[in-house]
C-alpha positions as CSV (number, residue, x, y, z in Angstrom):
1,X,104.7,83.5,88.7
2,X,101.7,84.5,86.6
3,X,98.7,85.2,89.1
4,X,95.8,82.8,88.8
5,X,93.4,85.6,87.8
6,X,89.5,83.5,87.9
7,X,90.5,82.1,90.9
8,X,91.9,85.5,92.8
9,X,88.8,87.1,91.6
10,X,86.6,84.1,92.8
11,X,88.0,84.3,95.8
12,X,87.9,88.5,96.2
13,X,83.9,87.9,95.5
14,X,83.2,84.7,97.9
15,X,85.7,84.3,100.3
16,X,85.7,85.0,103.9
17,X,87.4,88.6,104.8
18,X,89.8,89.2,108.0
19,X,90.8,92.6,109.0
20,X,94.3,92.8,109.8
21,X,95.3,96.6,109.8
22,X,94.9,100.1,108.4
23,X,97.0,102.1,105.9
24,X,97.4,105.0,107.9
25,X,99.0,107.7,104.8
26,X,96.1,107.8,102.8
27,X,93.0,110.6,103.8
28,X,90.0,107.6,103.0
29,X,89.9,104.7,105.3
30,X,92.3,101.7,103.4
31,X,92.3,98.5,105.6
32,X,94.9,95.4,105.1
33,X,93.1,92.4,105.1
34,X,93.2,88.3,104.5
35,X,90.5,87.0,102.0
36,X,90.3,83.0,102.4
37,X,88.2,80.9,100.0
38,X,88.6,77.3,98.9
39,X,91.8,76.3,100.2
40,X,93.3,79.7,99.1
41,X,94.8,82.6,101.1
42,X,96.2,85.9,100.5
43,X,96.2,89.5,101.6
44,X,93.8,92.2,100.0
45,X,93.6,95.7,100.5
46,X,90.1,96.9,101.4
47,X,88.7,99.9,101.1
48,X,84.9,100.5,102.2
49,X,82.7,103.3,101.4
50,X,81.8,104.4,104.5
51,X,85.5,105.7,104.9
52,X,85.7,107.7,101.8
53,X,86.3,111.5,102.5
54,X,83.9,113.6,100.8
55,X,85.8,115.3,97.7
56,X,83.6,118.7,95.8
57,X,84.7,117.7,92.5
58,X,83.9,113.8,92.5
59,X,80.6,111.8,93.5
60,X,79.9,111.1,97.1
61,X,80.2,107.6,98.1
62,X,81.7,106.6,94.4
63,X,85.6,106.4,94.9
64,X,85.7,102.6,95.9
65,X,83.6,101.4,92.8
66,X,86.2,103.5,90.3
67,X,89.3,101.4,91.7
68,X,86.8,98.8,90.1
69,X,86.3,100.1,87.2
70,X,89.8,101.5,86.8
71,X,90.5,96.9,86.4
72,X,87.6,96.6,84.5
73,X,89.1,98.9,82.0
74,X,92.5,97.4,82.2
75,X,91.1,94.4,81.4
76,X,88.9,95.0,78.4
77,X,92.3,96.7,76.8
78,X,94.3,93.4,77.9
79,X,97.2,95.5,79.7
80,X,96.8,93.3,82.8
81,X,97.9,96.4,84.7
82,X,95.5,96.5,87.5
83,X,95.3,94.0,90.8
84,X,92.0,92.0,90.2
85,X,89.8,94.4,92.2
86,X,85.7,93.7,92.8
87,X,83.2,95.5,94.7
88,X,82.2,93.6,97.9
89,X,78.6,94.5,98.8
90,X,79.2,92.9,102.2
91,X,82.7,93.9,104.0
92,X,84.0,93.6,107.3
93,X,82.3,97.5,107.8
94,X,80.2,97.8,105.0
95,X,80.5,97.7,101.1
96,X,83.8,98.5,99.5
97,X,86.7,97.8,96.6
98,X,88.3,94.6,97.6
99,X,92.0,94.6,95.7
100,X,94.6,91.5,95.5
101,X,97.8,92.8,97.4
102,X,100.8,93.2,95.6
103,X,104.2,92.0,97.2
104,X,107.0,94.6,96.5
105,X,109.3,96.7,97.6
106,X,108.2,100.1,99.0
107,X,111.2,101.7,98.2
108,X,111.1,100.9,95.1
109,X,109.0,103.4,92.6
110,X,108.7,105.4,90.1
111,X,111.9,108.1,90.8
112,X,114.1,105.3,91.4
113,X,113.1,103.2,88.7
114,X,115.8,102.0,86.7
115,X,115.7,103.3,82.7
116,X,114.8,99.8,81.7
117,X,111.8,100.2,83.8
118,X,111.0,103.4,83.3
119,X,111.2,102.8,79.6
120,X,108.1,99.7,80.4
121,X,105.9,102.7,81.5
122,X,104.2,103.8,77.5
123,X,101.1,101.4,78.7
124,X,101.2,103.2,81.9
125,X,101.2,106.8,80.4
126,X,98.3,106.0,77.7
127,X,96.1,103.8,80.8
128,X,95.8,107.0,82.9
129,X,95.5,109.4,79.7
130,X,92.5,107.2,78.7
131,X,90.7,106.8,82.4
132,X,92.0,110.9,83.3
133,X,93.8,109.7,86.6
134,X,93.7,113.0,88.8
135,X,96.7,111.4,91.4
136,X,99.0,109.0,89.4
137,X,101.9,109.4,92.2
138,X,105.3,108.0,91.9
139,X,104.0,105.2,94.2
140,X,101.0,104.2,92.9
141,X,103.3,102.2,90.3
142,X,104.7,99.0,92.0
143,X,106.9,96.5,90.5
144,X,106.1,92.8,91.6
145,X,108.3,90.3,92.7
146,X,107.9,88.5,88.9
147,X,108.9,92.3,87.9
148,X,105.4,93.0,86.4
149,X,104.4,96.6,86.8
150,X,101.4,97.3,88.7
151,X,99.0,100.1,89.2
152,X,97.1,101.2,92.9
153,X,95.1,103.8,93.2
154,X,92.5,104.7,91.0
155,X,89.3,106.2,93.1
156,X,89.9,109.9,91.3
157,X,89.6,109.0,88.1
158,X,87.1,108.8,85.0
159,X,86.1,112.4,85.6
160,X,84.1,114.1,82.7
161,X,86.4,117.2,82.8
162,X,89.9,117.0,82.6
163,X,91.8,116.1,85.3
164,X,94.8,114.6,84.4
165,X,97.9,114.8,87.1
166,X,100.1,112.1,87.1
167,X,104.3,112.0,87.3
168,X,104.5,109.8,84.1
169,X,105.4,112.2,81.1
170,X,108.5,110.7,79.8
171,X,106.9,110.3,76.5
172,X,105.1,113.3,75.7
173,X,105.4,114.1,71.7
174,X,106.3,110.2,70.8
175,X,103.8,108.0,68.7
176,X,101.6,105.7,70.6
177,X,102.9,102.4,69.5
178,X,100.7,100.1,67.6
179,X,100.1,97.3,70.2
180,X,98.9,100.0,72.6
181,X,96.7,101.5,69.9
182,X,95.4,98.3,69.2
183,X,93.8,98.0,72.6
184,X,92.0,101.4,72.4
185,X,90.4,99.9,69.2
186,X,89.6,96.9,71.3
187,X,88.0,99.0,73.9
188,X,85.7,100.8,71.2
189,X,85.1,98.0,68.9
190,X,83.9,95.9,72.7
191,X,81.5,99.0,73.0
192,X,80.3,99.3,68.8
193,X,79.6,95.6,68.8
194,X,77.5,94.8,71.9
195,X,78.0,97.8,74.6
196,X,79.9,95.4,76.4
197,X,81.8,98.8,77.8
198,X,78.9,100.4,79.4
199,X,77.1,97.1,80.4
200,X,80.7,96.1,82.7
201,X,80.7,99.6,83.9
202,X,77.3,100.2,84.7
203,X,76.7,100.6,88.7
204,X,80.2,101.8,88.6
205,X,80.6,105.2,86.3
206,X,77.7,107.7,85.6
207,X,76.8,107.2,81.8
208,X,78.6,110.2,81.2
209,X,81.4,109.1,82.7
210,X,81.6,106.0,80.3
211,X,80.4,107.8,77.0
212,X,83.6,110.7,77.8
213,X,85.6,107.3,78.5
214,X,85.0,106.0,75.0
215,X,85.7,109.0,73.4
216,X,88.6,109.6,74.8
217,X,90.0,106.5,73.5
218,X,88.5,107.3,70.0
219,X,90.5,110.7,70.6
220,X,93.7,109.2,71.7
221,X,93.8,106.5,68.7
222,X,93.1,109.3,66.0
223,X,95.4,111.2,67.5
224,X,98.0,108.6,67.7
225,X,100.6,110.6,70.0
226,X,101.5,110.8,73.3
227,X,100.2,114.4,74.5
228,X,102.0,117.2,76.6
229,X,101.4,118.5,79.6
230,X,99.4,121.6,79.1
231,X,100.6,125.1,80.5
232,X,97.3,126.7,81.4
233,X,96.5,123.6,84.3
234,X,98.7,122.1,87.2
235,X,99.5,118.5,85.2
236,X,101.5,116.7,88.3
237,X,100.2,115.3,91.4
238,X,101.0,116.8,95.0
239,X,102.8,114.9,96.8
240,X,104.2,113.1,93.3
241,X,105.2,110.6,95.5
């Protein structure tokens, strides 16, 4: 069943938030919670600022707002590959990334996928080629009940340098196909006609962060091709799962 995207995010912005437990895996505080709004309920994961660890290559206090941005982006290229995700102001311990929970099975990732699946994964490669995801883990890829594929996990990306490090290379040397390609045009022809790039990302990214953003799609569709993994730079997570 397709996900009722306005009203989730209505709801991730307005409603009423309940804790109900912590993740307890991950090094930055990640809470399970219940968001209720208008009749509708559903469970959220929550992550607030004040429990981000500091990190000496990214931003203090900016890890929650690039799970944000990490939608936003998905969304300007029409992928639909990110939970609807917004940045709460007010949260059950402070301001945070509020993200729509996705039901699936835990078990159930990326080195168990099945070929069909892992064969789904091209928008996948070229979203965290295009945001330079430092951690795409086997698990941060979940398949939904409906069998869409999902992505988690985006609060080390959109560095200016390159720090790319994900488990998803299957496709290195191939063509990016032309759908894909045509949503990195969308992306730059968003930000050519009215800046509508920087103006969603603003209060998210650093300036810099959003102009490298934009030229890395510009890179990736002149380029056209799926890249390698380069030899002179550790290219996979740890743990990959």
């Amino acid at each position: 069943m397709a996900l009722d995207i306005s009203a989730i995010m209505t709801a991730l912005q307005k409603g009423n938030i309940q804790m109900q437990g912590q993740f307890l895996s991950g090094s930055n505080y990640t809470f399970m919670v219940t968001v209720h709004h208008a009749g509708m309920k559903f469970t959220a994961v929550y992550k607030p600022l004040r429990g981000e660890q500091p990190l000496w290559d990214f931003p203090v206090g900016t890890l929650c707002k690039r799970e944000v941005a990490a939608y936003e982006v998905s969304e300007m290229l029409g992928w639909d590959l990110v939970p609807p995700t917004h940045f709460r102001r007010k949260g059950p311990i402070g301001s945070g990334s509020l993200q729509y929970y996705i039901e699936h099975d835990p078990e159930y990732h990326f080195f168990n996928f099945s070929q069909e699946d892992r064969q789904r994964l091209r928008p996948v490669a070229l979203f965290d080629l295009l945001i330079n995801n430092a951690d795409r883990k086997g698990g941060h890829i979940l398949k939904g009940e409906d069998g869409h594929l999902w992505l988690i996990d985006h609060g080390i990306c959109f560095h200016e340098e390159d720090k790319l490090r994900t488990v998803v290379w299957d496709f290195a040397g191939e063509p990016i196909p032309e759908d894909l390609n045509a949503g990195l045009c969308r992306l730059i022809d968003l930000e050519e006609q009215n800046q509508g790039v920087t103006q969603r990302l603003a209060g998210l990214l650093r300036g810099a962060e959003i102009s490298t953003l934009l030229m890395r799609a510009r890179r990736l569709s002149q380029r056209g091709v799926f890249p390698t993994p380069q030899g002179n730079r550790r290219s996979y997570p740890w743990p990959p799962v």
